[in-house]
N, CA, C and O of each residue as an XYZ file, in Angstrom:
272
protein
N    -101.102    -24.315    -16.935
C    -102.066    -24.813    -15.981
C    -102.939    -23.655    -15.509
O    -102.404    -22.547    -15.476
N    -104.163    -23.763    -15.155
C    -105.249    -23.001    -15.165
C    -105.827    -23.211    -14.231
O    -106.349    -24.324    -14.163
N    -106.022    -22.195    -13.001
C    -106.714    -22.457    -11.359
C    -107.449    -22.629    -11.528
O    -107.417    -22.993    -12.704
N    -109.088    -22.711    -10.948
C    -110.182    -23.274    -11.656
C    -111.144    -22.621    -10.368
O    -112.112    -21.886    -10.561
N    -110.595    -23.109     -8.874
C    -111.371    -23.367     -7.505
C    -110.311    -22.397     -6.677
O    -109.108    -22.299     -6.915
N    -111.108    -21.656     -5.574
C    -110.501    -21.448     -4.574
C    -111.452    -21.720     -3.316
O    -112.588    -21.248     -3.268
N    -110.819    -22.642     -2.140
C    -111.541    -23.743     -1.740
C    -111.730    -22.978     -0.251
O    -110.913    -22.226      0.280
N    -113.163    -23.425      0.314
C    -113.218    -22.330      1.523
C    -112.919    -23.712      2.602
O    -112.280    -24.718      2.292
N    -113.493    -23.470      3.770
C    -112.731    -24.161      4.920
C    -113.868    -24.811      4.864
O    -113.532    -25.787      5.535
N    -115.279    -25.072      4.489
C    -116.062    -25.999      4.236
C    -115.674    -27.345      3.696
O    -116.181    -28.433      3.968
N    -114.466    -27.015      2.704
C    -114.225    -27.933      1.340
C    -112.938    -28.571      2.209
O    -112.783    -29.782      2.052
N    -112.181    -28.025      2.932
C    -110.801    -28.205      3.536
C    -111.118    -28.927      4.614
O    -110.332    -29.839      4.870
N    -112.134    -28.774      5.399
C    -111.973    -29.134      6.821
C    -112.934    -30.746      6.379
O    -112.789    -31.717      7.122
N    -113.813    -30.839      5.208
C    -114.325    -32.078      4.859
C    -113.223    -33.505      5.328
O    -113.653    -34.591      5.717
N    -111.791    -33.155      5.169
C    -111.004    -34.959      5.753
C    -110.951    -34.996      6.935
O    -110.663    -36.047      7.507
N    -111.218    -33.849      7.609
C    -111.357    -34.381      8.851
C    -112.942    -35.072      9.806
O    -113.140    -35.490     10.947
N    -113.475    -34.949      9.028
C    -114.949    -35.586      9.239
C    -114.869    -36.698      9.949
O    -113.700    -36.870     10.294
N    -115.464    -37.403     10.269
C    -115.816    -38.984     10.682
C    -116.270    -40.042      9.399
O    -116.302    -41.267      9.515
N    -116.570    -39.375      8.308
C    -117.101    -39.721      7.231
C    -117.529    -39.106      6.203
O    -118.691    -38.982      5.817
N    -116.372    -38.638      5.666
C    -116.148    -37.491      4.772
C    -116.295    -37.703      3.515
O    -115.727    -38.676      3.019
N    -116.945    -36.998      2.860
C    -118.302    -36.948      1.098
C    -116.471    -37.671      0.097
O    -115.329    -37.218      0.019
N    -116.989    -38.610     -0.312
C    -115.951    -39.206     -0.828
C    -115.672    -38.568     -2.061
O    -114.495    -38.591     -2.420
N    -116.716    -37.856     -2.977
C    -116.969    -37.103     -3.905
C    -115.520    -35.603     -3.628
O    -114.672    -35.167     -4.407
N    -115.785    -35.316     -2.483
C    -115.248    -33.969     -1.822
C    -113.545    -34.488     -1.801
O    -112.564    -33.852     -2.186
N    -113.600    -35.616     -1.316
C    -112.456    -36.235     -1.354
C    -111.345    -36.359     -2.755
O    -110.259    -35.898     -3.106
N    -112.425    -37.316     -3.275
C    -111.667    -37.276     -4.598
C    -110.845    -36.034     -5.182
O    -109.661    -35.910     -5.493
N    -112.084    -35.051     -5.211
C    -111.343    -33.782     -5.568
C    -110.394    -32.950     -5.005
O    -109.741    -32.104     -5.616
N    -110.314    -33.273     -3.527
C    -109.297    -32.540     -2.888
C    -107.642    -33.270     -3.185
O    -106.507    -32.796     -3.232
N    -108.153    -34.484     -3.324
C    -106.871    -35.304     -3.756
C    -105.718    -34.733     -5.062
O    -104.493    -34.854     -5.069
N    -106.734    -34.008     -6.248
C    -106.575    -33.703     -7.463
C    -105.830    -32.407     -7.261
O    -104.861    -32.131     -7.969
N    -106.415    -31.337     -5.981
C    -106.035    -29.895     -5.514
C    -105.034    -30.310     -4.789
O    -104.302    -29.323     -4.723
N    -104.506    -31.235     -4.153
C    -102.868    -31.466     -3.561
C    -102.067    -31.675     -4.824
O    -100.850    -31.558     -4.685
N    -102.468    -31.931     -5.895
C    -101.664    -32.648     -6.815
C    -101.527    -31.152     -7.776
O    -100.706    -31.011     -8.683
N    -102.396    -30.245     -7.396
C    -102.062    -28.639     -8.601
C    -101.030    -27.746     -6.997
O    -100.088    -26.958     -7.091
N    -101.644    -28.240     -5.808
C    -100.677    -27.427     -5.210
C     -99.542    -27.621     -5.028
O     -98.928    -26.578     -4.807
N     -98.871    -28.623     -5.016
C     -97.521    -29.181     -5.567
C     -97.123    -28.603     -6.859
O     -96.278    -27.712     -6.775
N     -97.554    -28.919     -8.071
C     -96.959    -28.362     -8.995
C     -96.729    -26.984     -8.971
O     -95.624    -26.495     -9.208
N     -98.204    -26.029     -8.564
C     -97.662    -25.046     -8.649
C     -95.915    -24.289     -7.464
O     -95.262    -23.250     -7.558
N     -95.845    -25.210     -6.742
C     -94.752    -24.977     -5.779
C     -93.932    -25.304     -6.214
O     -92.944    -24.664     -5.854
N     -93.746    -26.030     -6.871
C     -92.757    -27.038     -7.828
C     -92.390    -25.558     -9.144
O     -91.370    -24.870     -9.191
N     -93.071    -25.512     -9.646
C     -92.879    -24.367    -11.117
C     -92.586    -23.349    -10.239
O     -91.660    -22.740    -10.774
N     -92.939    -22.651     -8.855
C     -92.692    -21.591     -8.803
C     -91.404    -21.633     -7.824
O     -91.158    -20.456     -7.560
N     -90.934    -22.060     -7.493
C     -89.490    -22.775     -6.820
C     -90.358    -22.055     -5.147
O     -89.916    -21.228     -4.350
N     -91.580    -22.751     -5.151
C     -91.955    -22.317     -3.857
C     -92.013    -23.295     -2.436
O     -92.271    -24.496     -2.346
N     -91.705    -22.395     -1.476
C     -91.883    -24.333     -0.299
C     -93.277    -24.129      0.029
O     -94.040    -23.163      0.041
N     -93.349    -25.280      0.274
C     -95.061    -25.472      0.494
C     -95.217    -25.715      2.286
O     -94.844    -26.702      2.920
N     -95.767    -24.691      2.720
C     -96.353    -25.079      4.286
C     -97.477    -25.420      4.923
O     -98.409    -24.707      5.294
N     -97.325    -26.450      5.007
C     -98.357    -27.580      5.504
C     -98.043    -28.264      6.678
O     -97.062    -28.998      6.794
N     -99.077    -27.972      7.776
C     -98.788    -29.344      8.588
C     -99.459    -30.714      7.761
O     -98.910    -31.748      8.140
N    -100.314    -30.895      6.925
C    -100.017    -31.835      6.238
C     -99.031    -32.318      5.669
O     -99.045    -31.941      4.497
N     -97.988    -33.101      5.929
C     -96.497    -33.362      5.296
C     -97.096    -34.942      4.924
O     -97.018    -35.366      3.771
N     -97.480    -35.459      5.629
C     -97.587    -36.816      4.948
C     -98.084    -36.873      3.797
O     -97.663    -37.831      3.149
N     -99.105    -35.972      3.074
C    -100.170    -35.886      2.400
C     -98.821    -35.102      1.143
O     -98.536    -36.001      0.352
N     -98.495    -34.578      1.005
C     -97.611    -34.226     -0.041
C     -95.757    -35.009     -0.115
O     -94.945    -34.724     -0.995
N     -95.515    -35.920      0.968
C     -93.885    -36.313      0.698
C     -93.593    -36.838     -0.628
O     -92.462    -36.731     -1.102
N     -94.933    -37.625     -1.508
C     -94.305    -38.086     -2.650
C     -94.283    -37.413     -3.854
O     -94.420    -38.026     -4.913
N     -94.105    -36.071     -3.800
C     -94.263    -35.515     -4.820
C     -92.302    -34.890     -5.035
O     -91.682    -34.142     -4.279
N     -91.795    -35.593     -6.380
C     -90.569    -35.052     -6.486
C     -90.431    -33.870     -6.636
O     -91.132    -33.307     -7.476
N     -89.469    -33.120     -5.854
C     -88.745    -31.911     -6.314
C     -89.503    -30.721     -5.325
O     -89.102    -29.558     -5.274
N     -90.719    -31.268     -4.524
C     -90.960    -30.240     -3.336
C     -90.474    -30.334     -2.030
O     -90.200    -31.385     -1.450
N     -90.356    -28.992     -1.503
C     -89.697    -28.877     -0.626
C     -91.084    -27.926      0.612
O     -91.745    -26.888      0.657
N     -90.817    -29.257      1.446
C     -92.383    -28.802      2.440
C     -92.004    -28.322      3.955
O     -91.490    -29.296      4.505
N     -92.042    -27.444      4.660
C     -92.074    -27.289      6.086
C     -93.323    -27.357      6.477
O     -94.325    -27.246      5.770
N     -93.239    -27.604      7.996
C     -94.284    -27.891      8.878
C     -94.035    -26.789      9.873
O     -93.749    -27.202     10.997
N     -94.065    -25.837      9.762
C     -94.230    -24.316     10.902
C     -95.021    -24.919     12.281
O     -94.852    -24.425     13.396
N     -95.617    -25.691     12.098
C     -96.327    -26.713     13.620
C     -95.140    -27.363     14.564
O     -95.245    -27.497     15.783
N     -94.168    -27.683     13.898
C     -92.900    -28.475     14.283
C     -91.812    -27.412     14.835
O     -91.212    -27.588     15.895
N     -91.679    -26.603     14.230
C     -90.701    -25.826     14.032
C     -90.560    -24.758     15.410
O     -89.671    -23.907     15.443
């Protein structure tokens, strides 16, 4: 697998909009789905207060440092 993007807080802070570029969306959807794997291959935990946004991905293991 091959990184491609490294995403600034322009591209990140887009879901929290009121009405956020669905285009921007799509793709961020695709970048939860490489940041999982790569956490996944690298036996890494992933920290996110986003937890809802990654629970269905098997075999990761996520903290929320917001909670904690």
């Amino acid at each position: 697998m091959t990184i491609k993007y490294l995403l600034d807080t322009n591209i990140l802070s887009e879901a929290k909009r009121p009405q956020p570029n669905q285009k921007v969306m799509e793709n961020l959807h695709l970048s939860k789905q490489e940041i999982s794997t790569i956490a996944v291959t690298n036996n890494l935990i992933l920290v996110t207060n986003n937890v809802n946004d990654f629970i269905n991905f098997d075999g990761l293991i996520i903290e929320n440092w917001f909670e904690k």
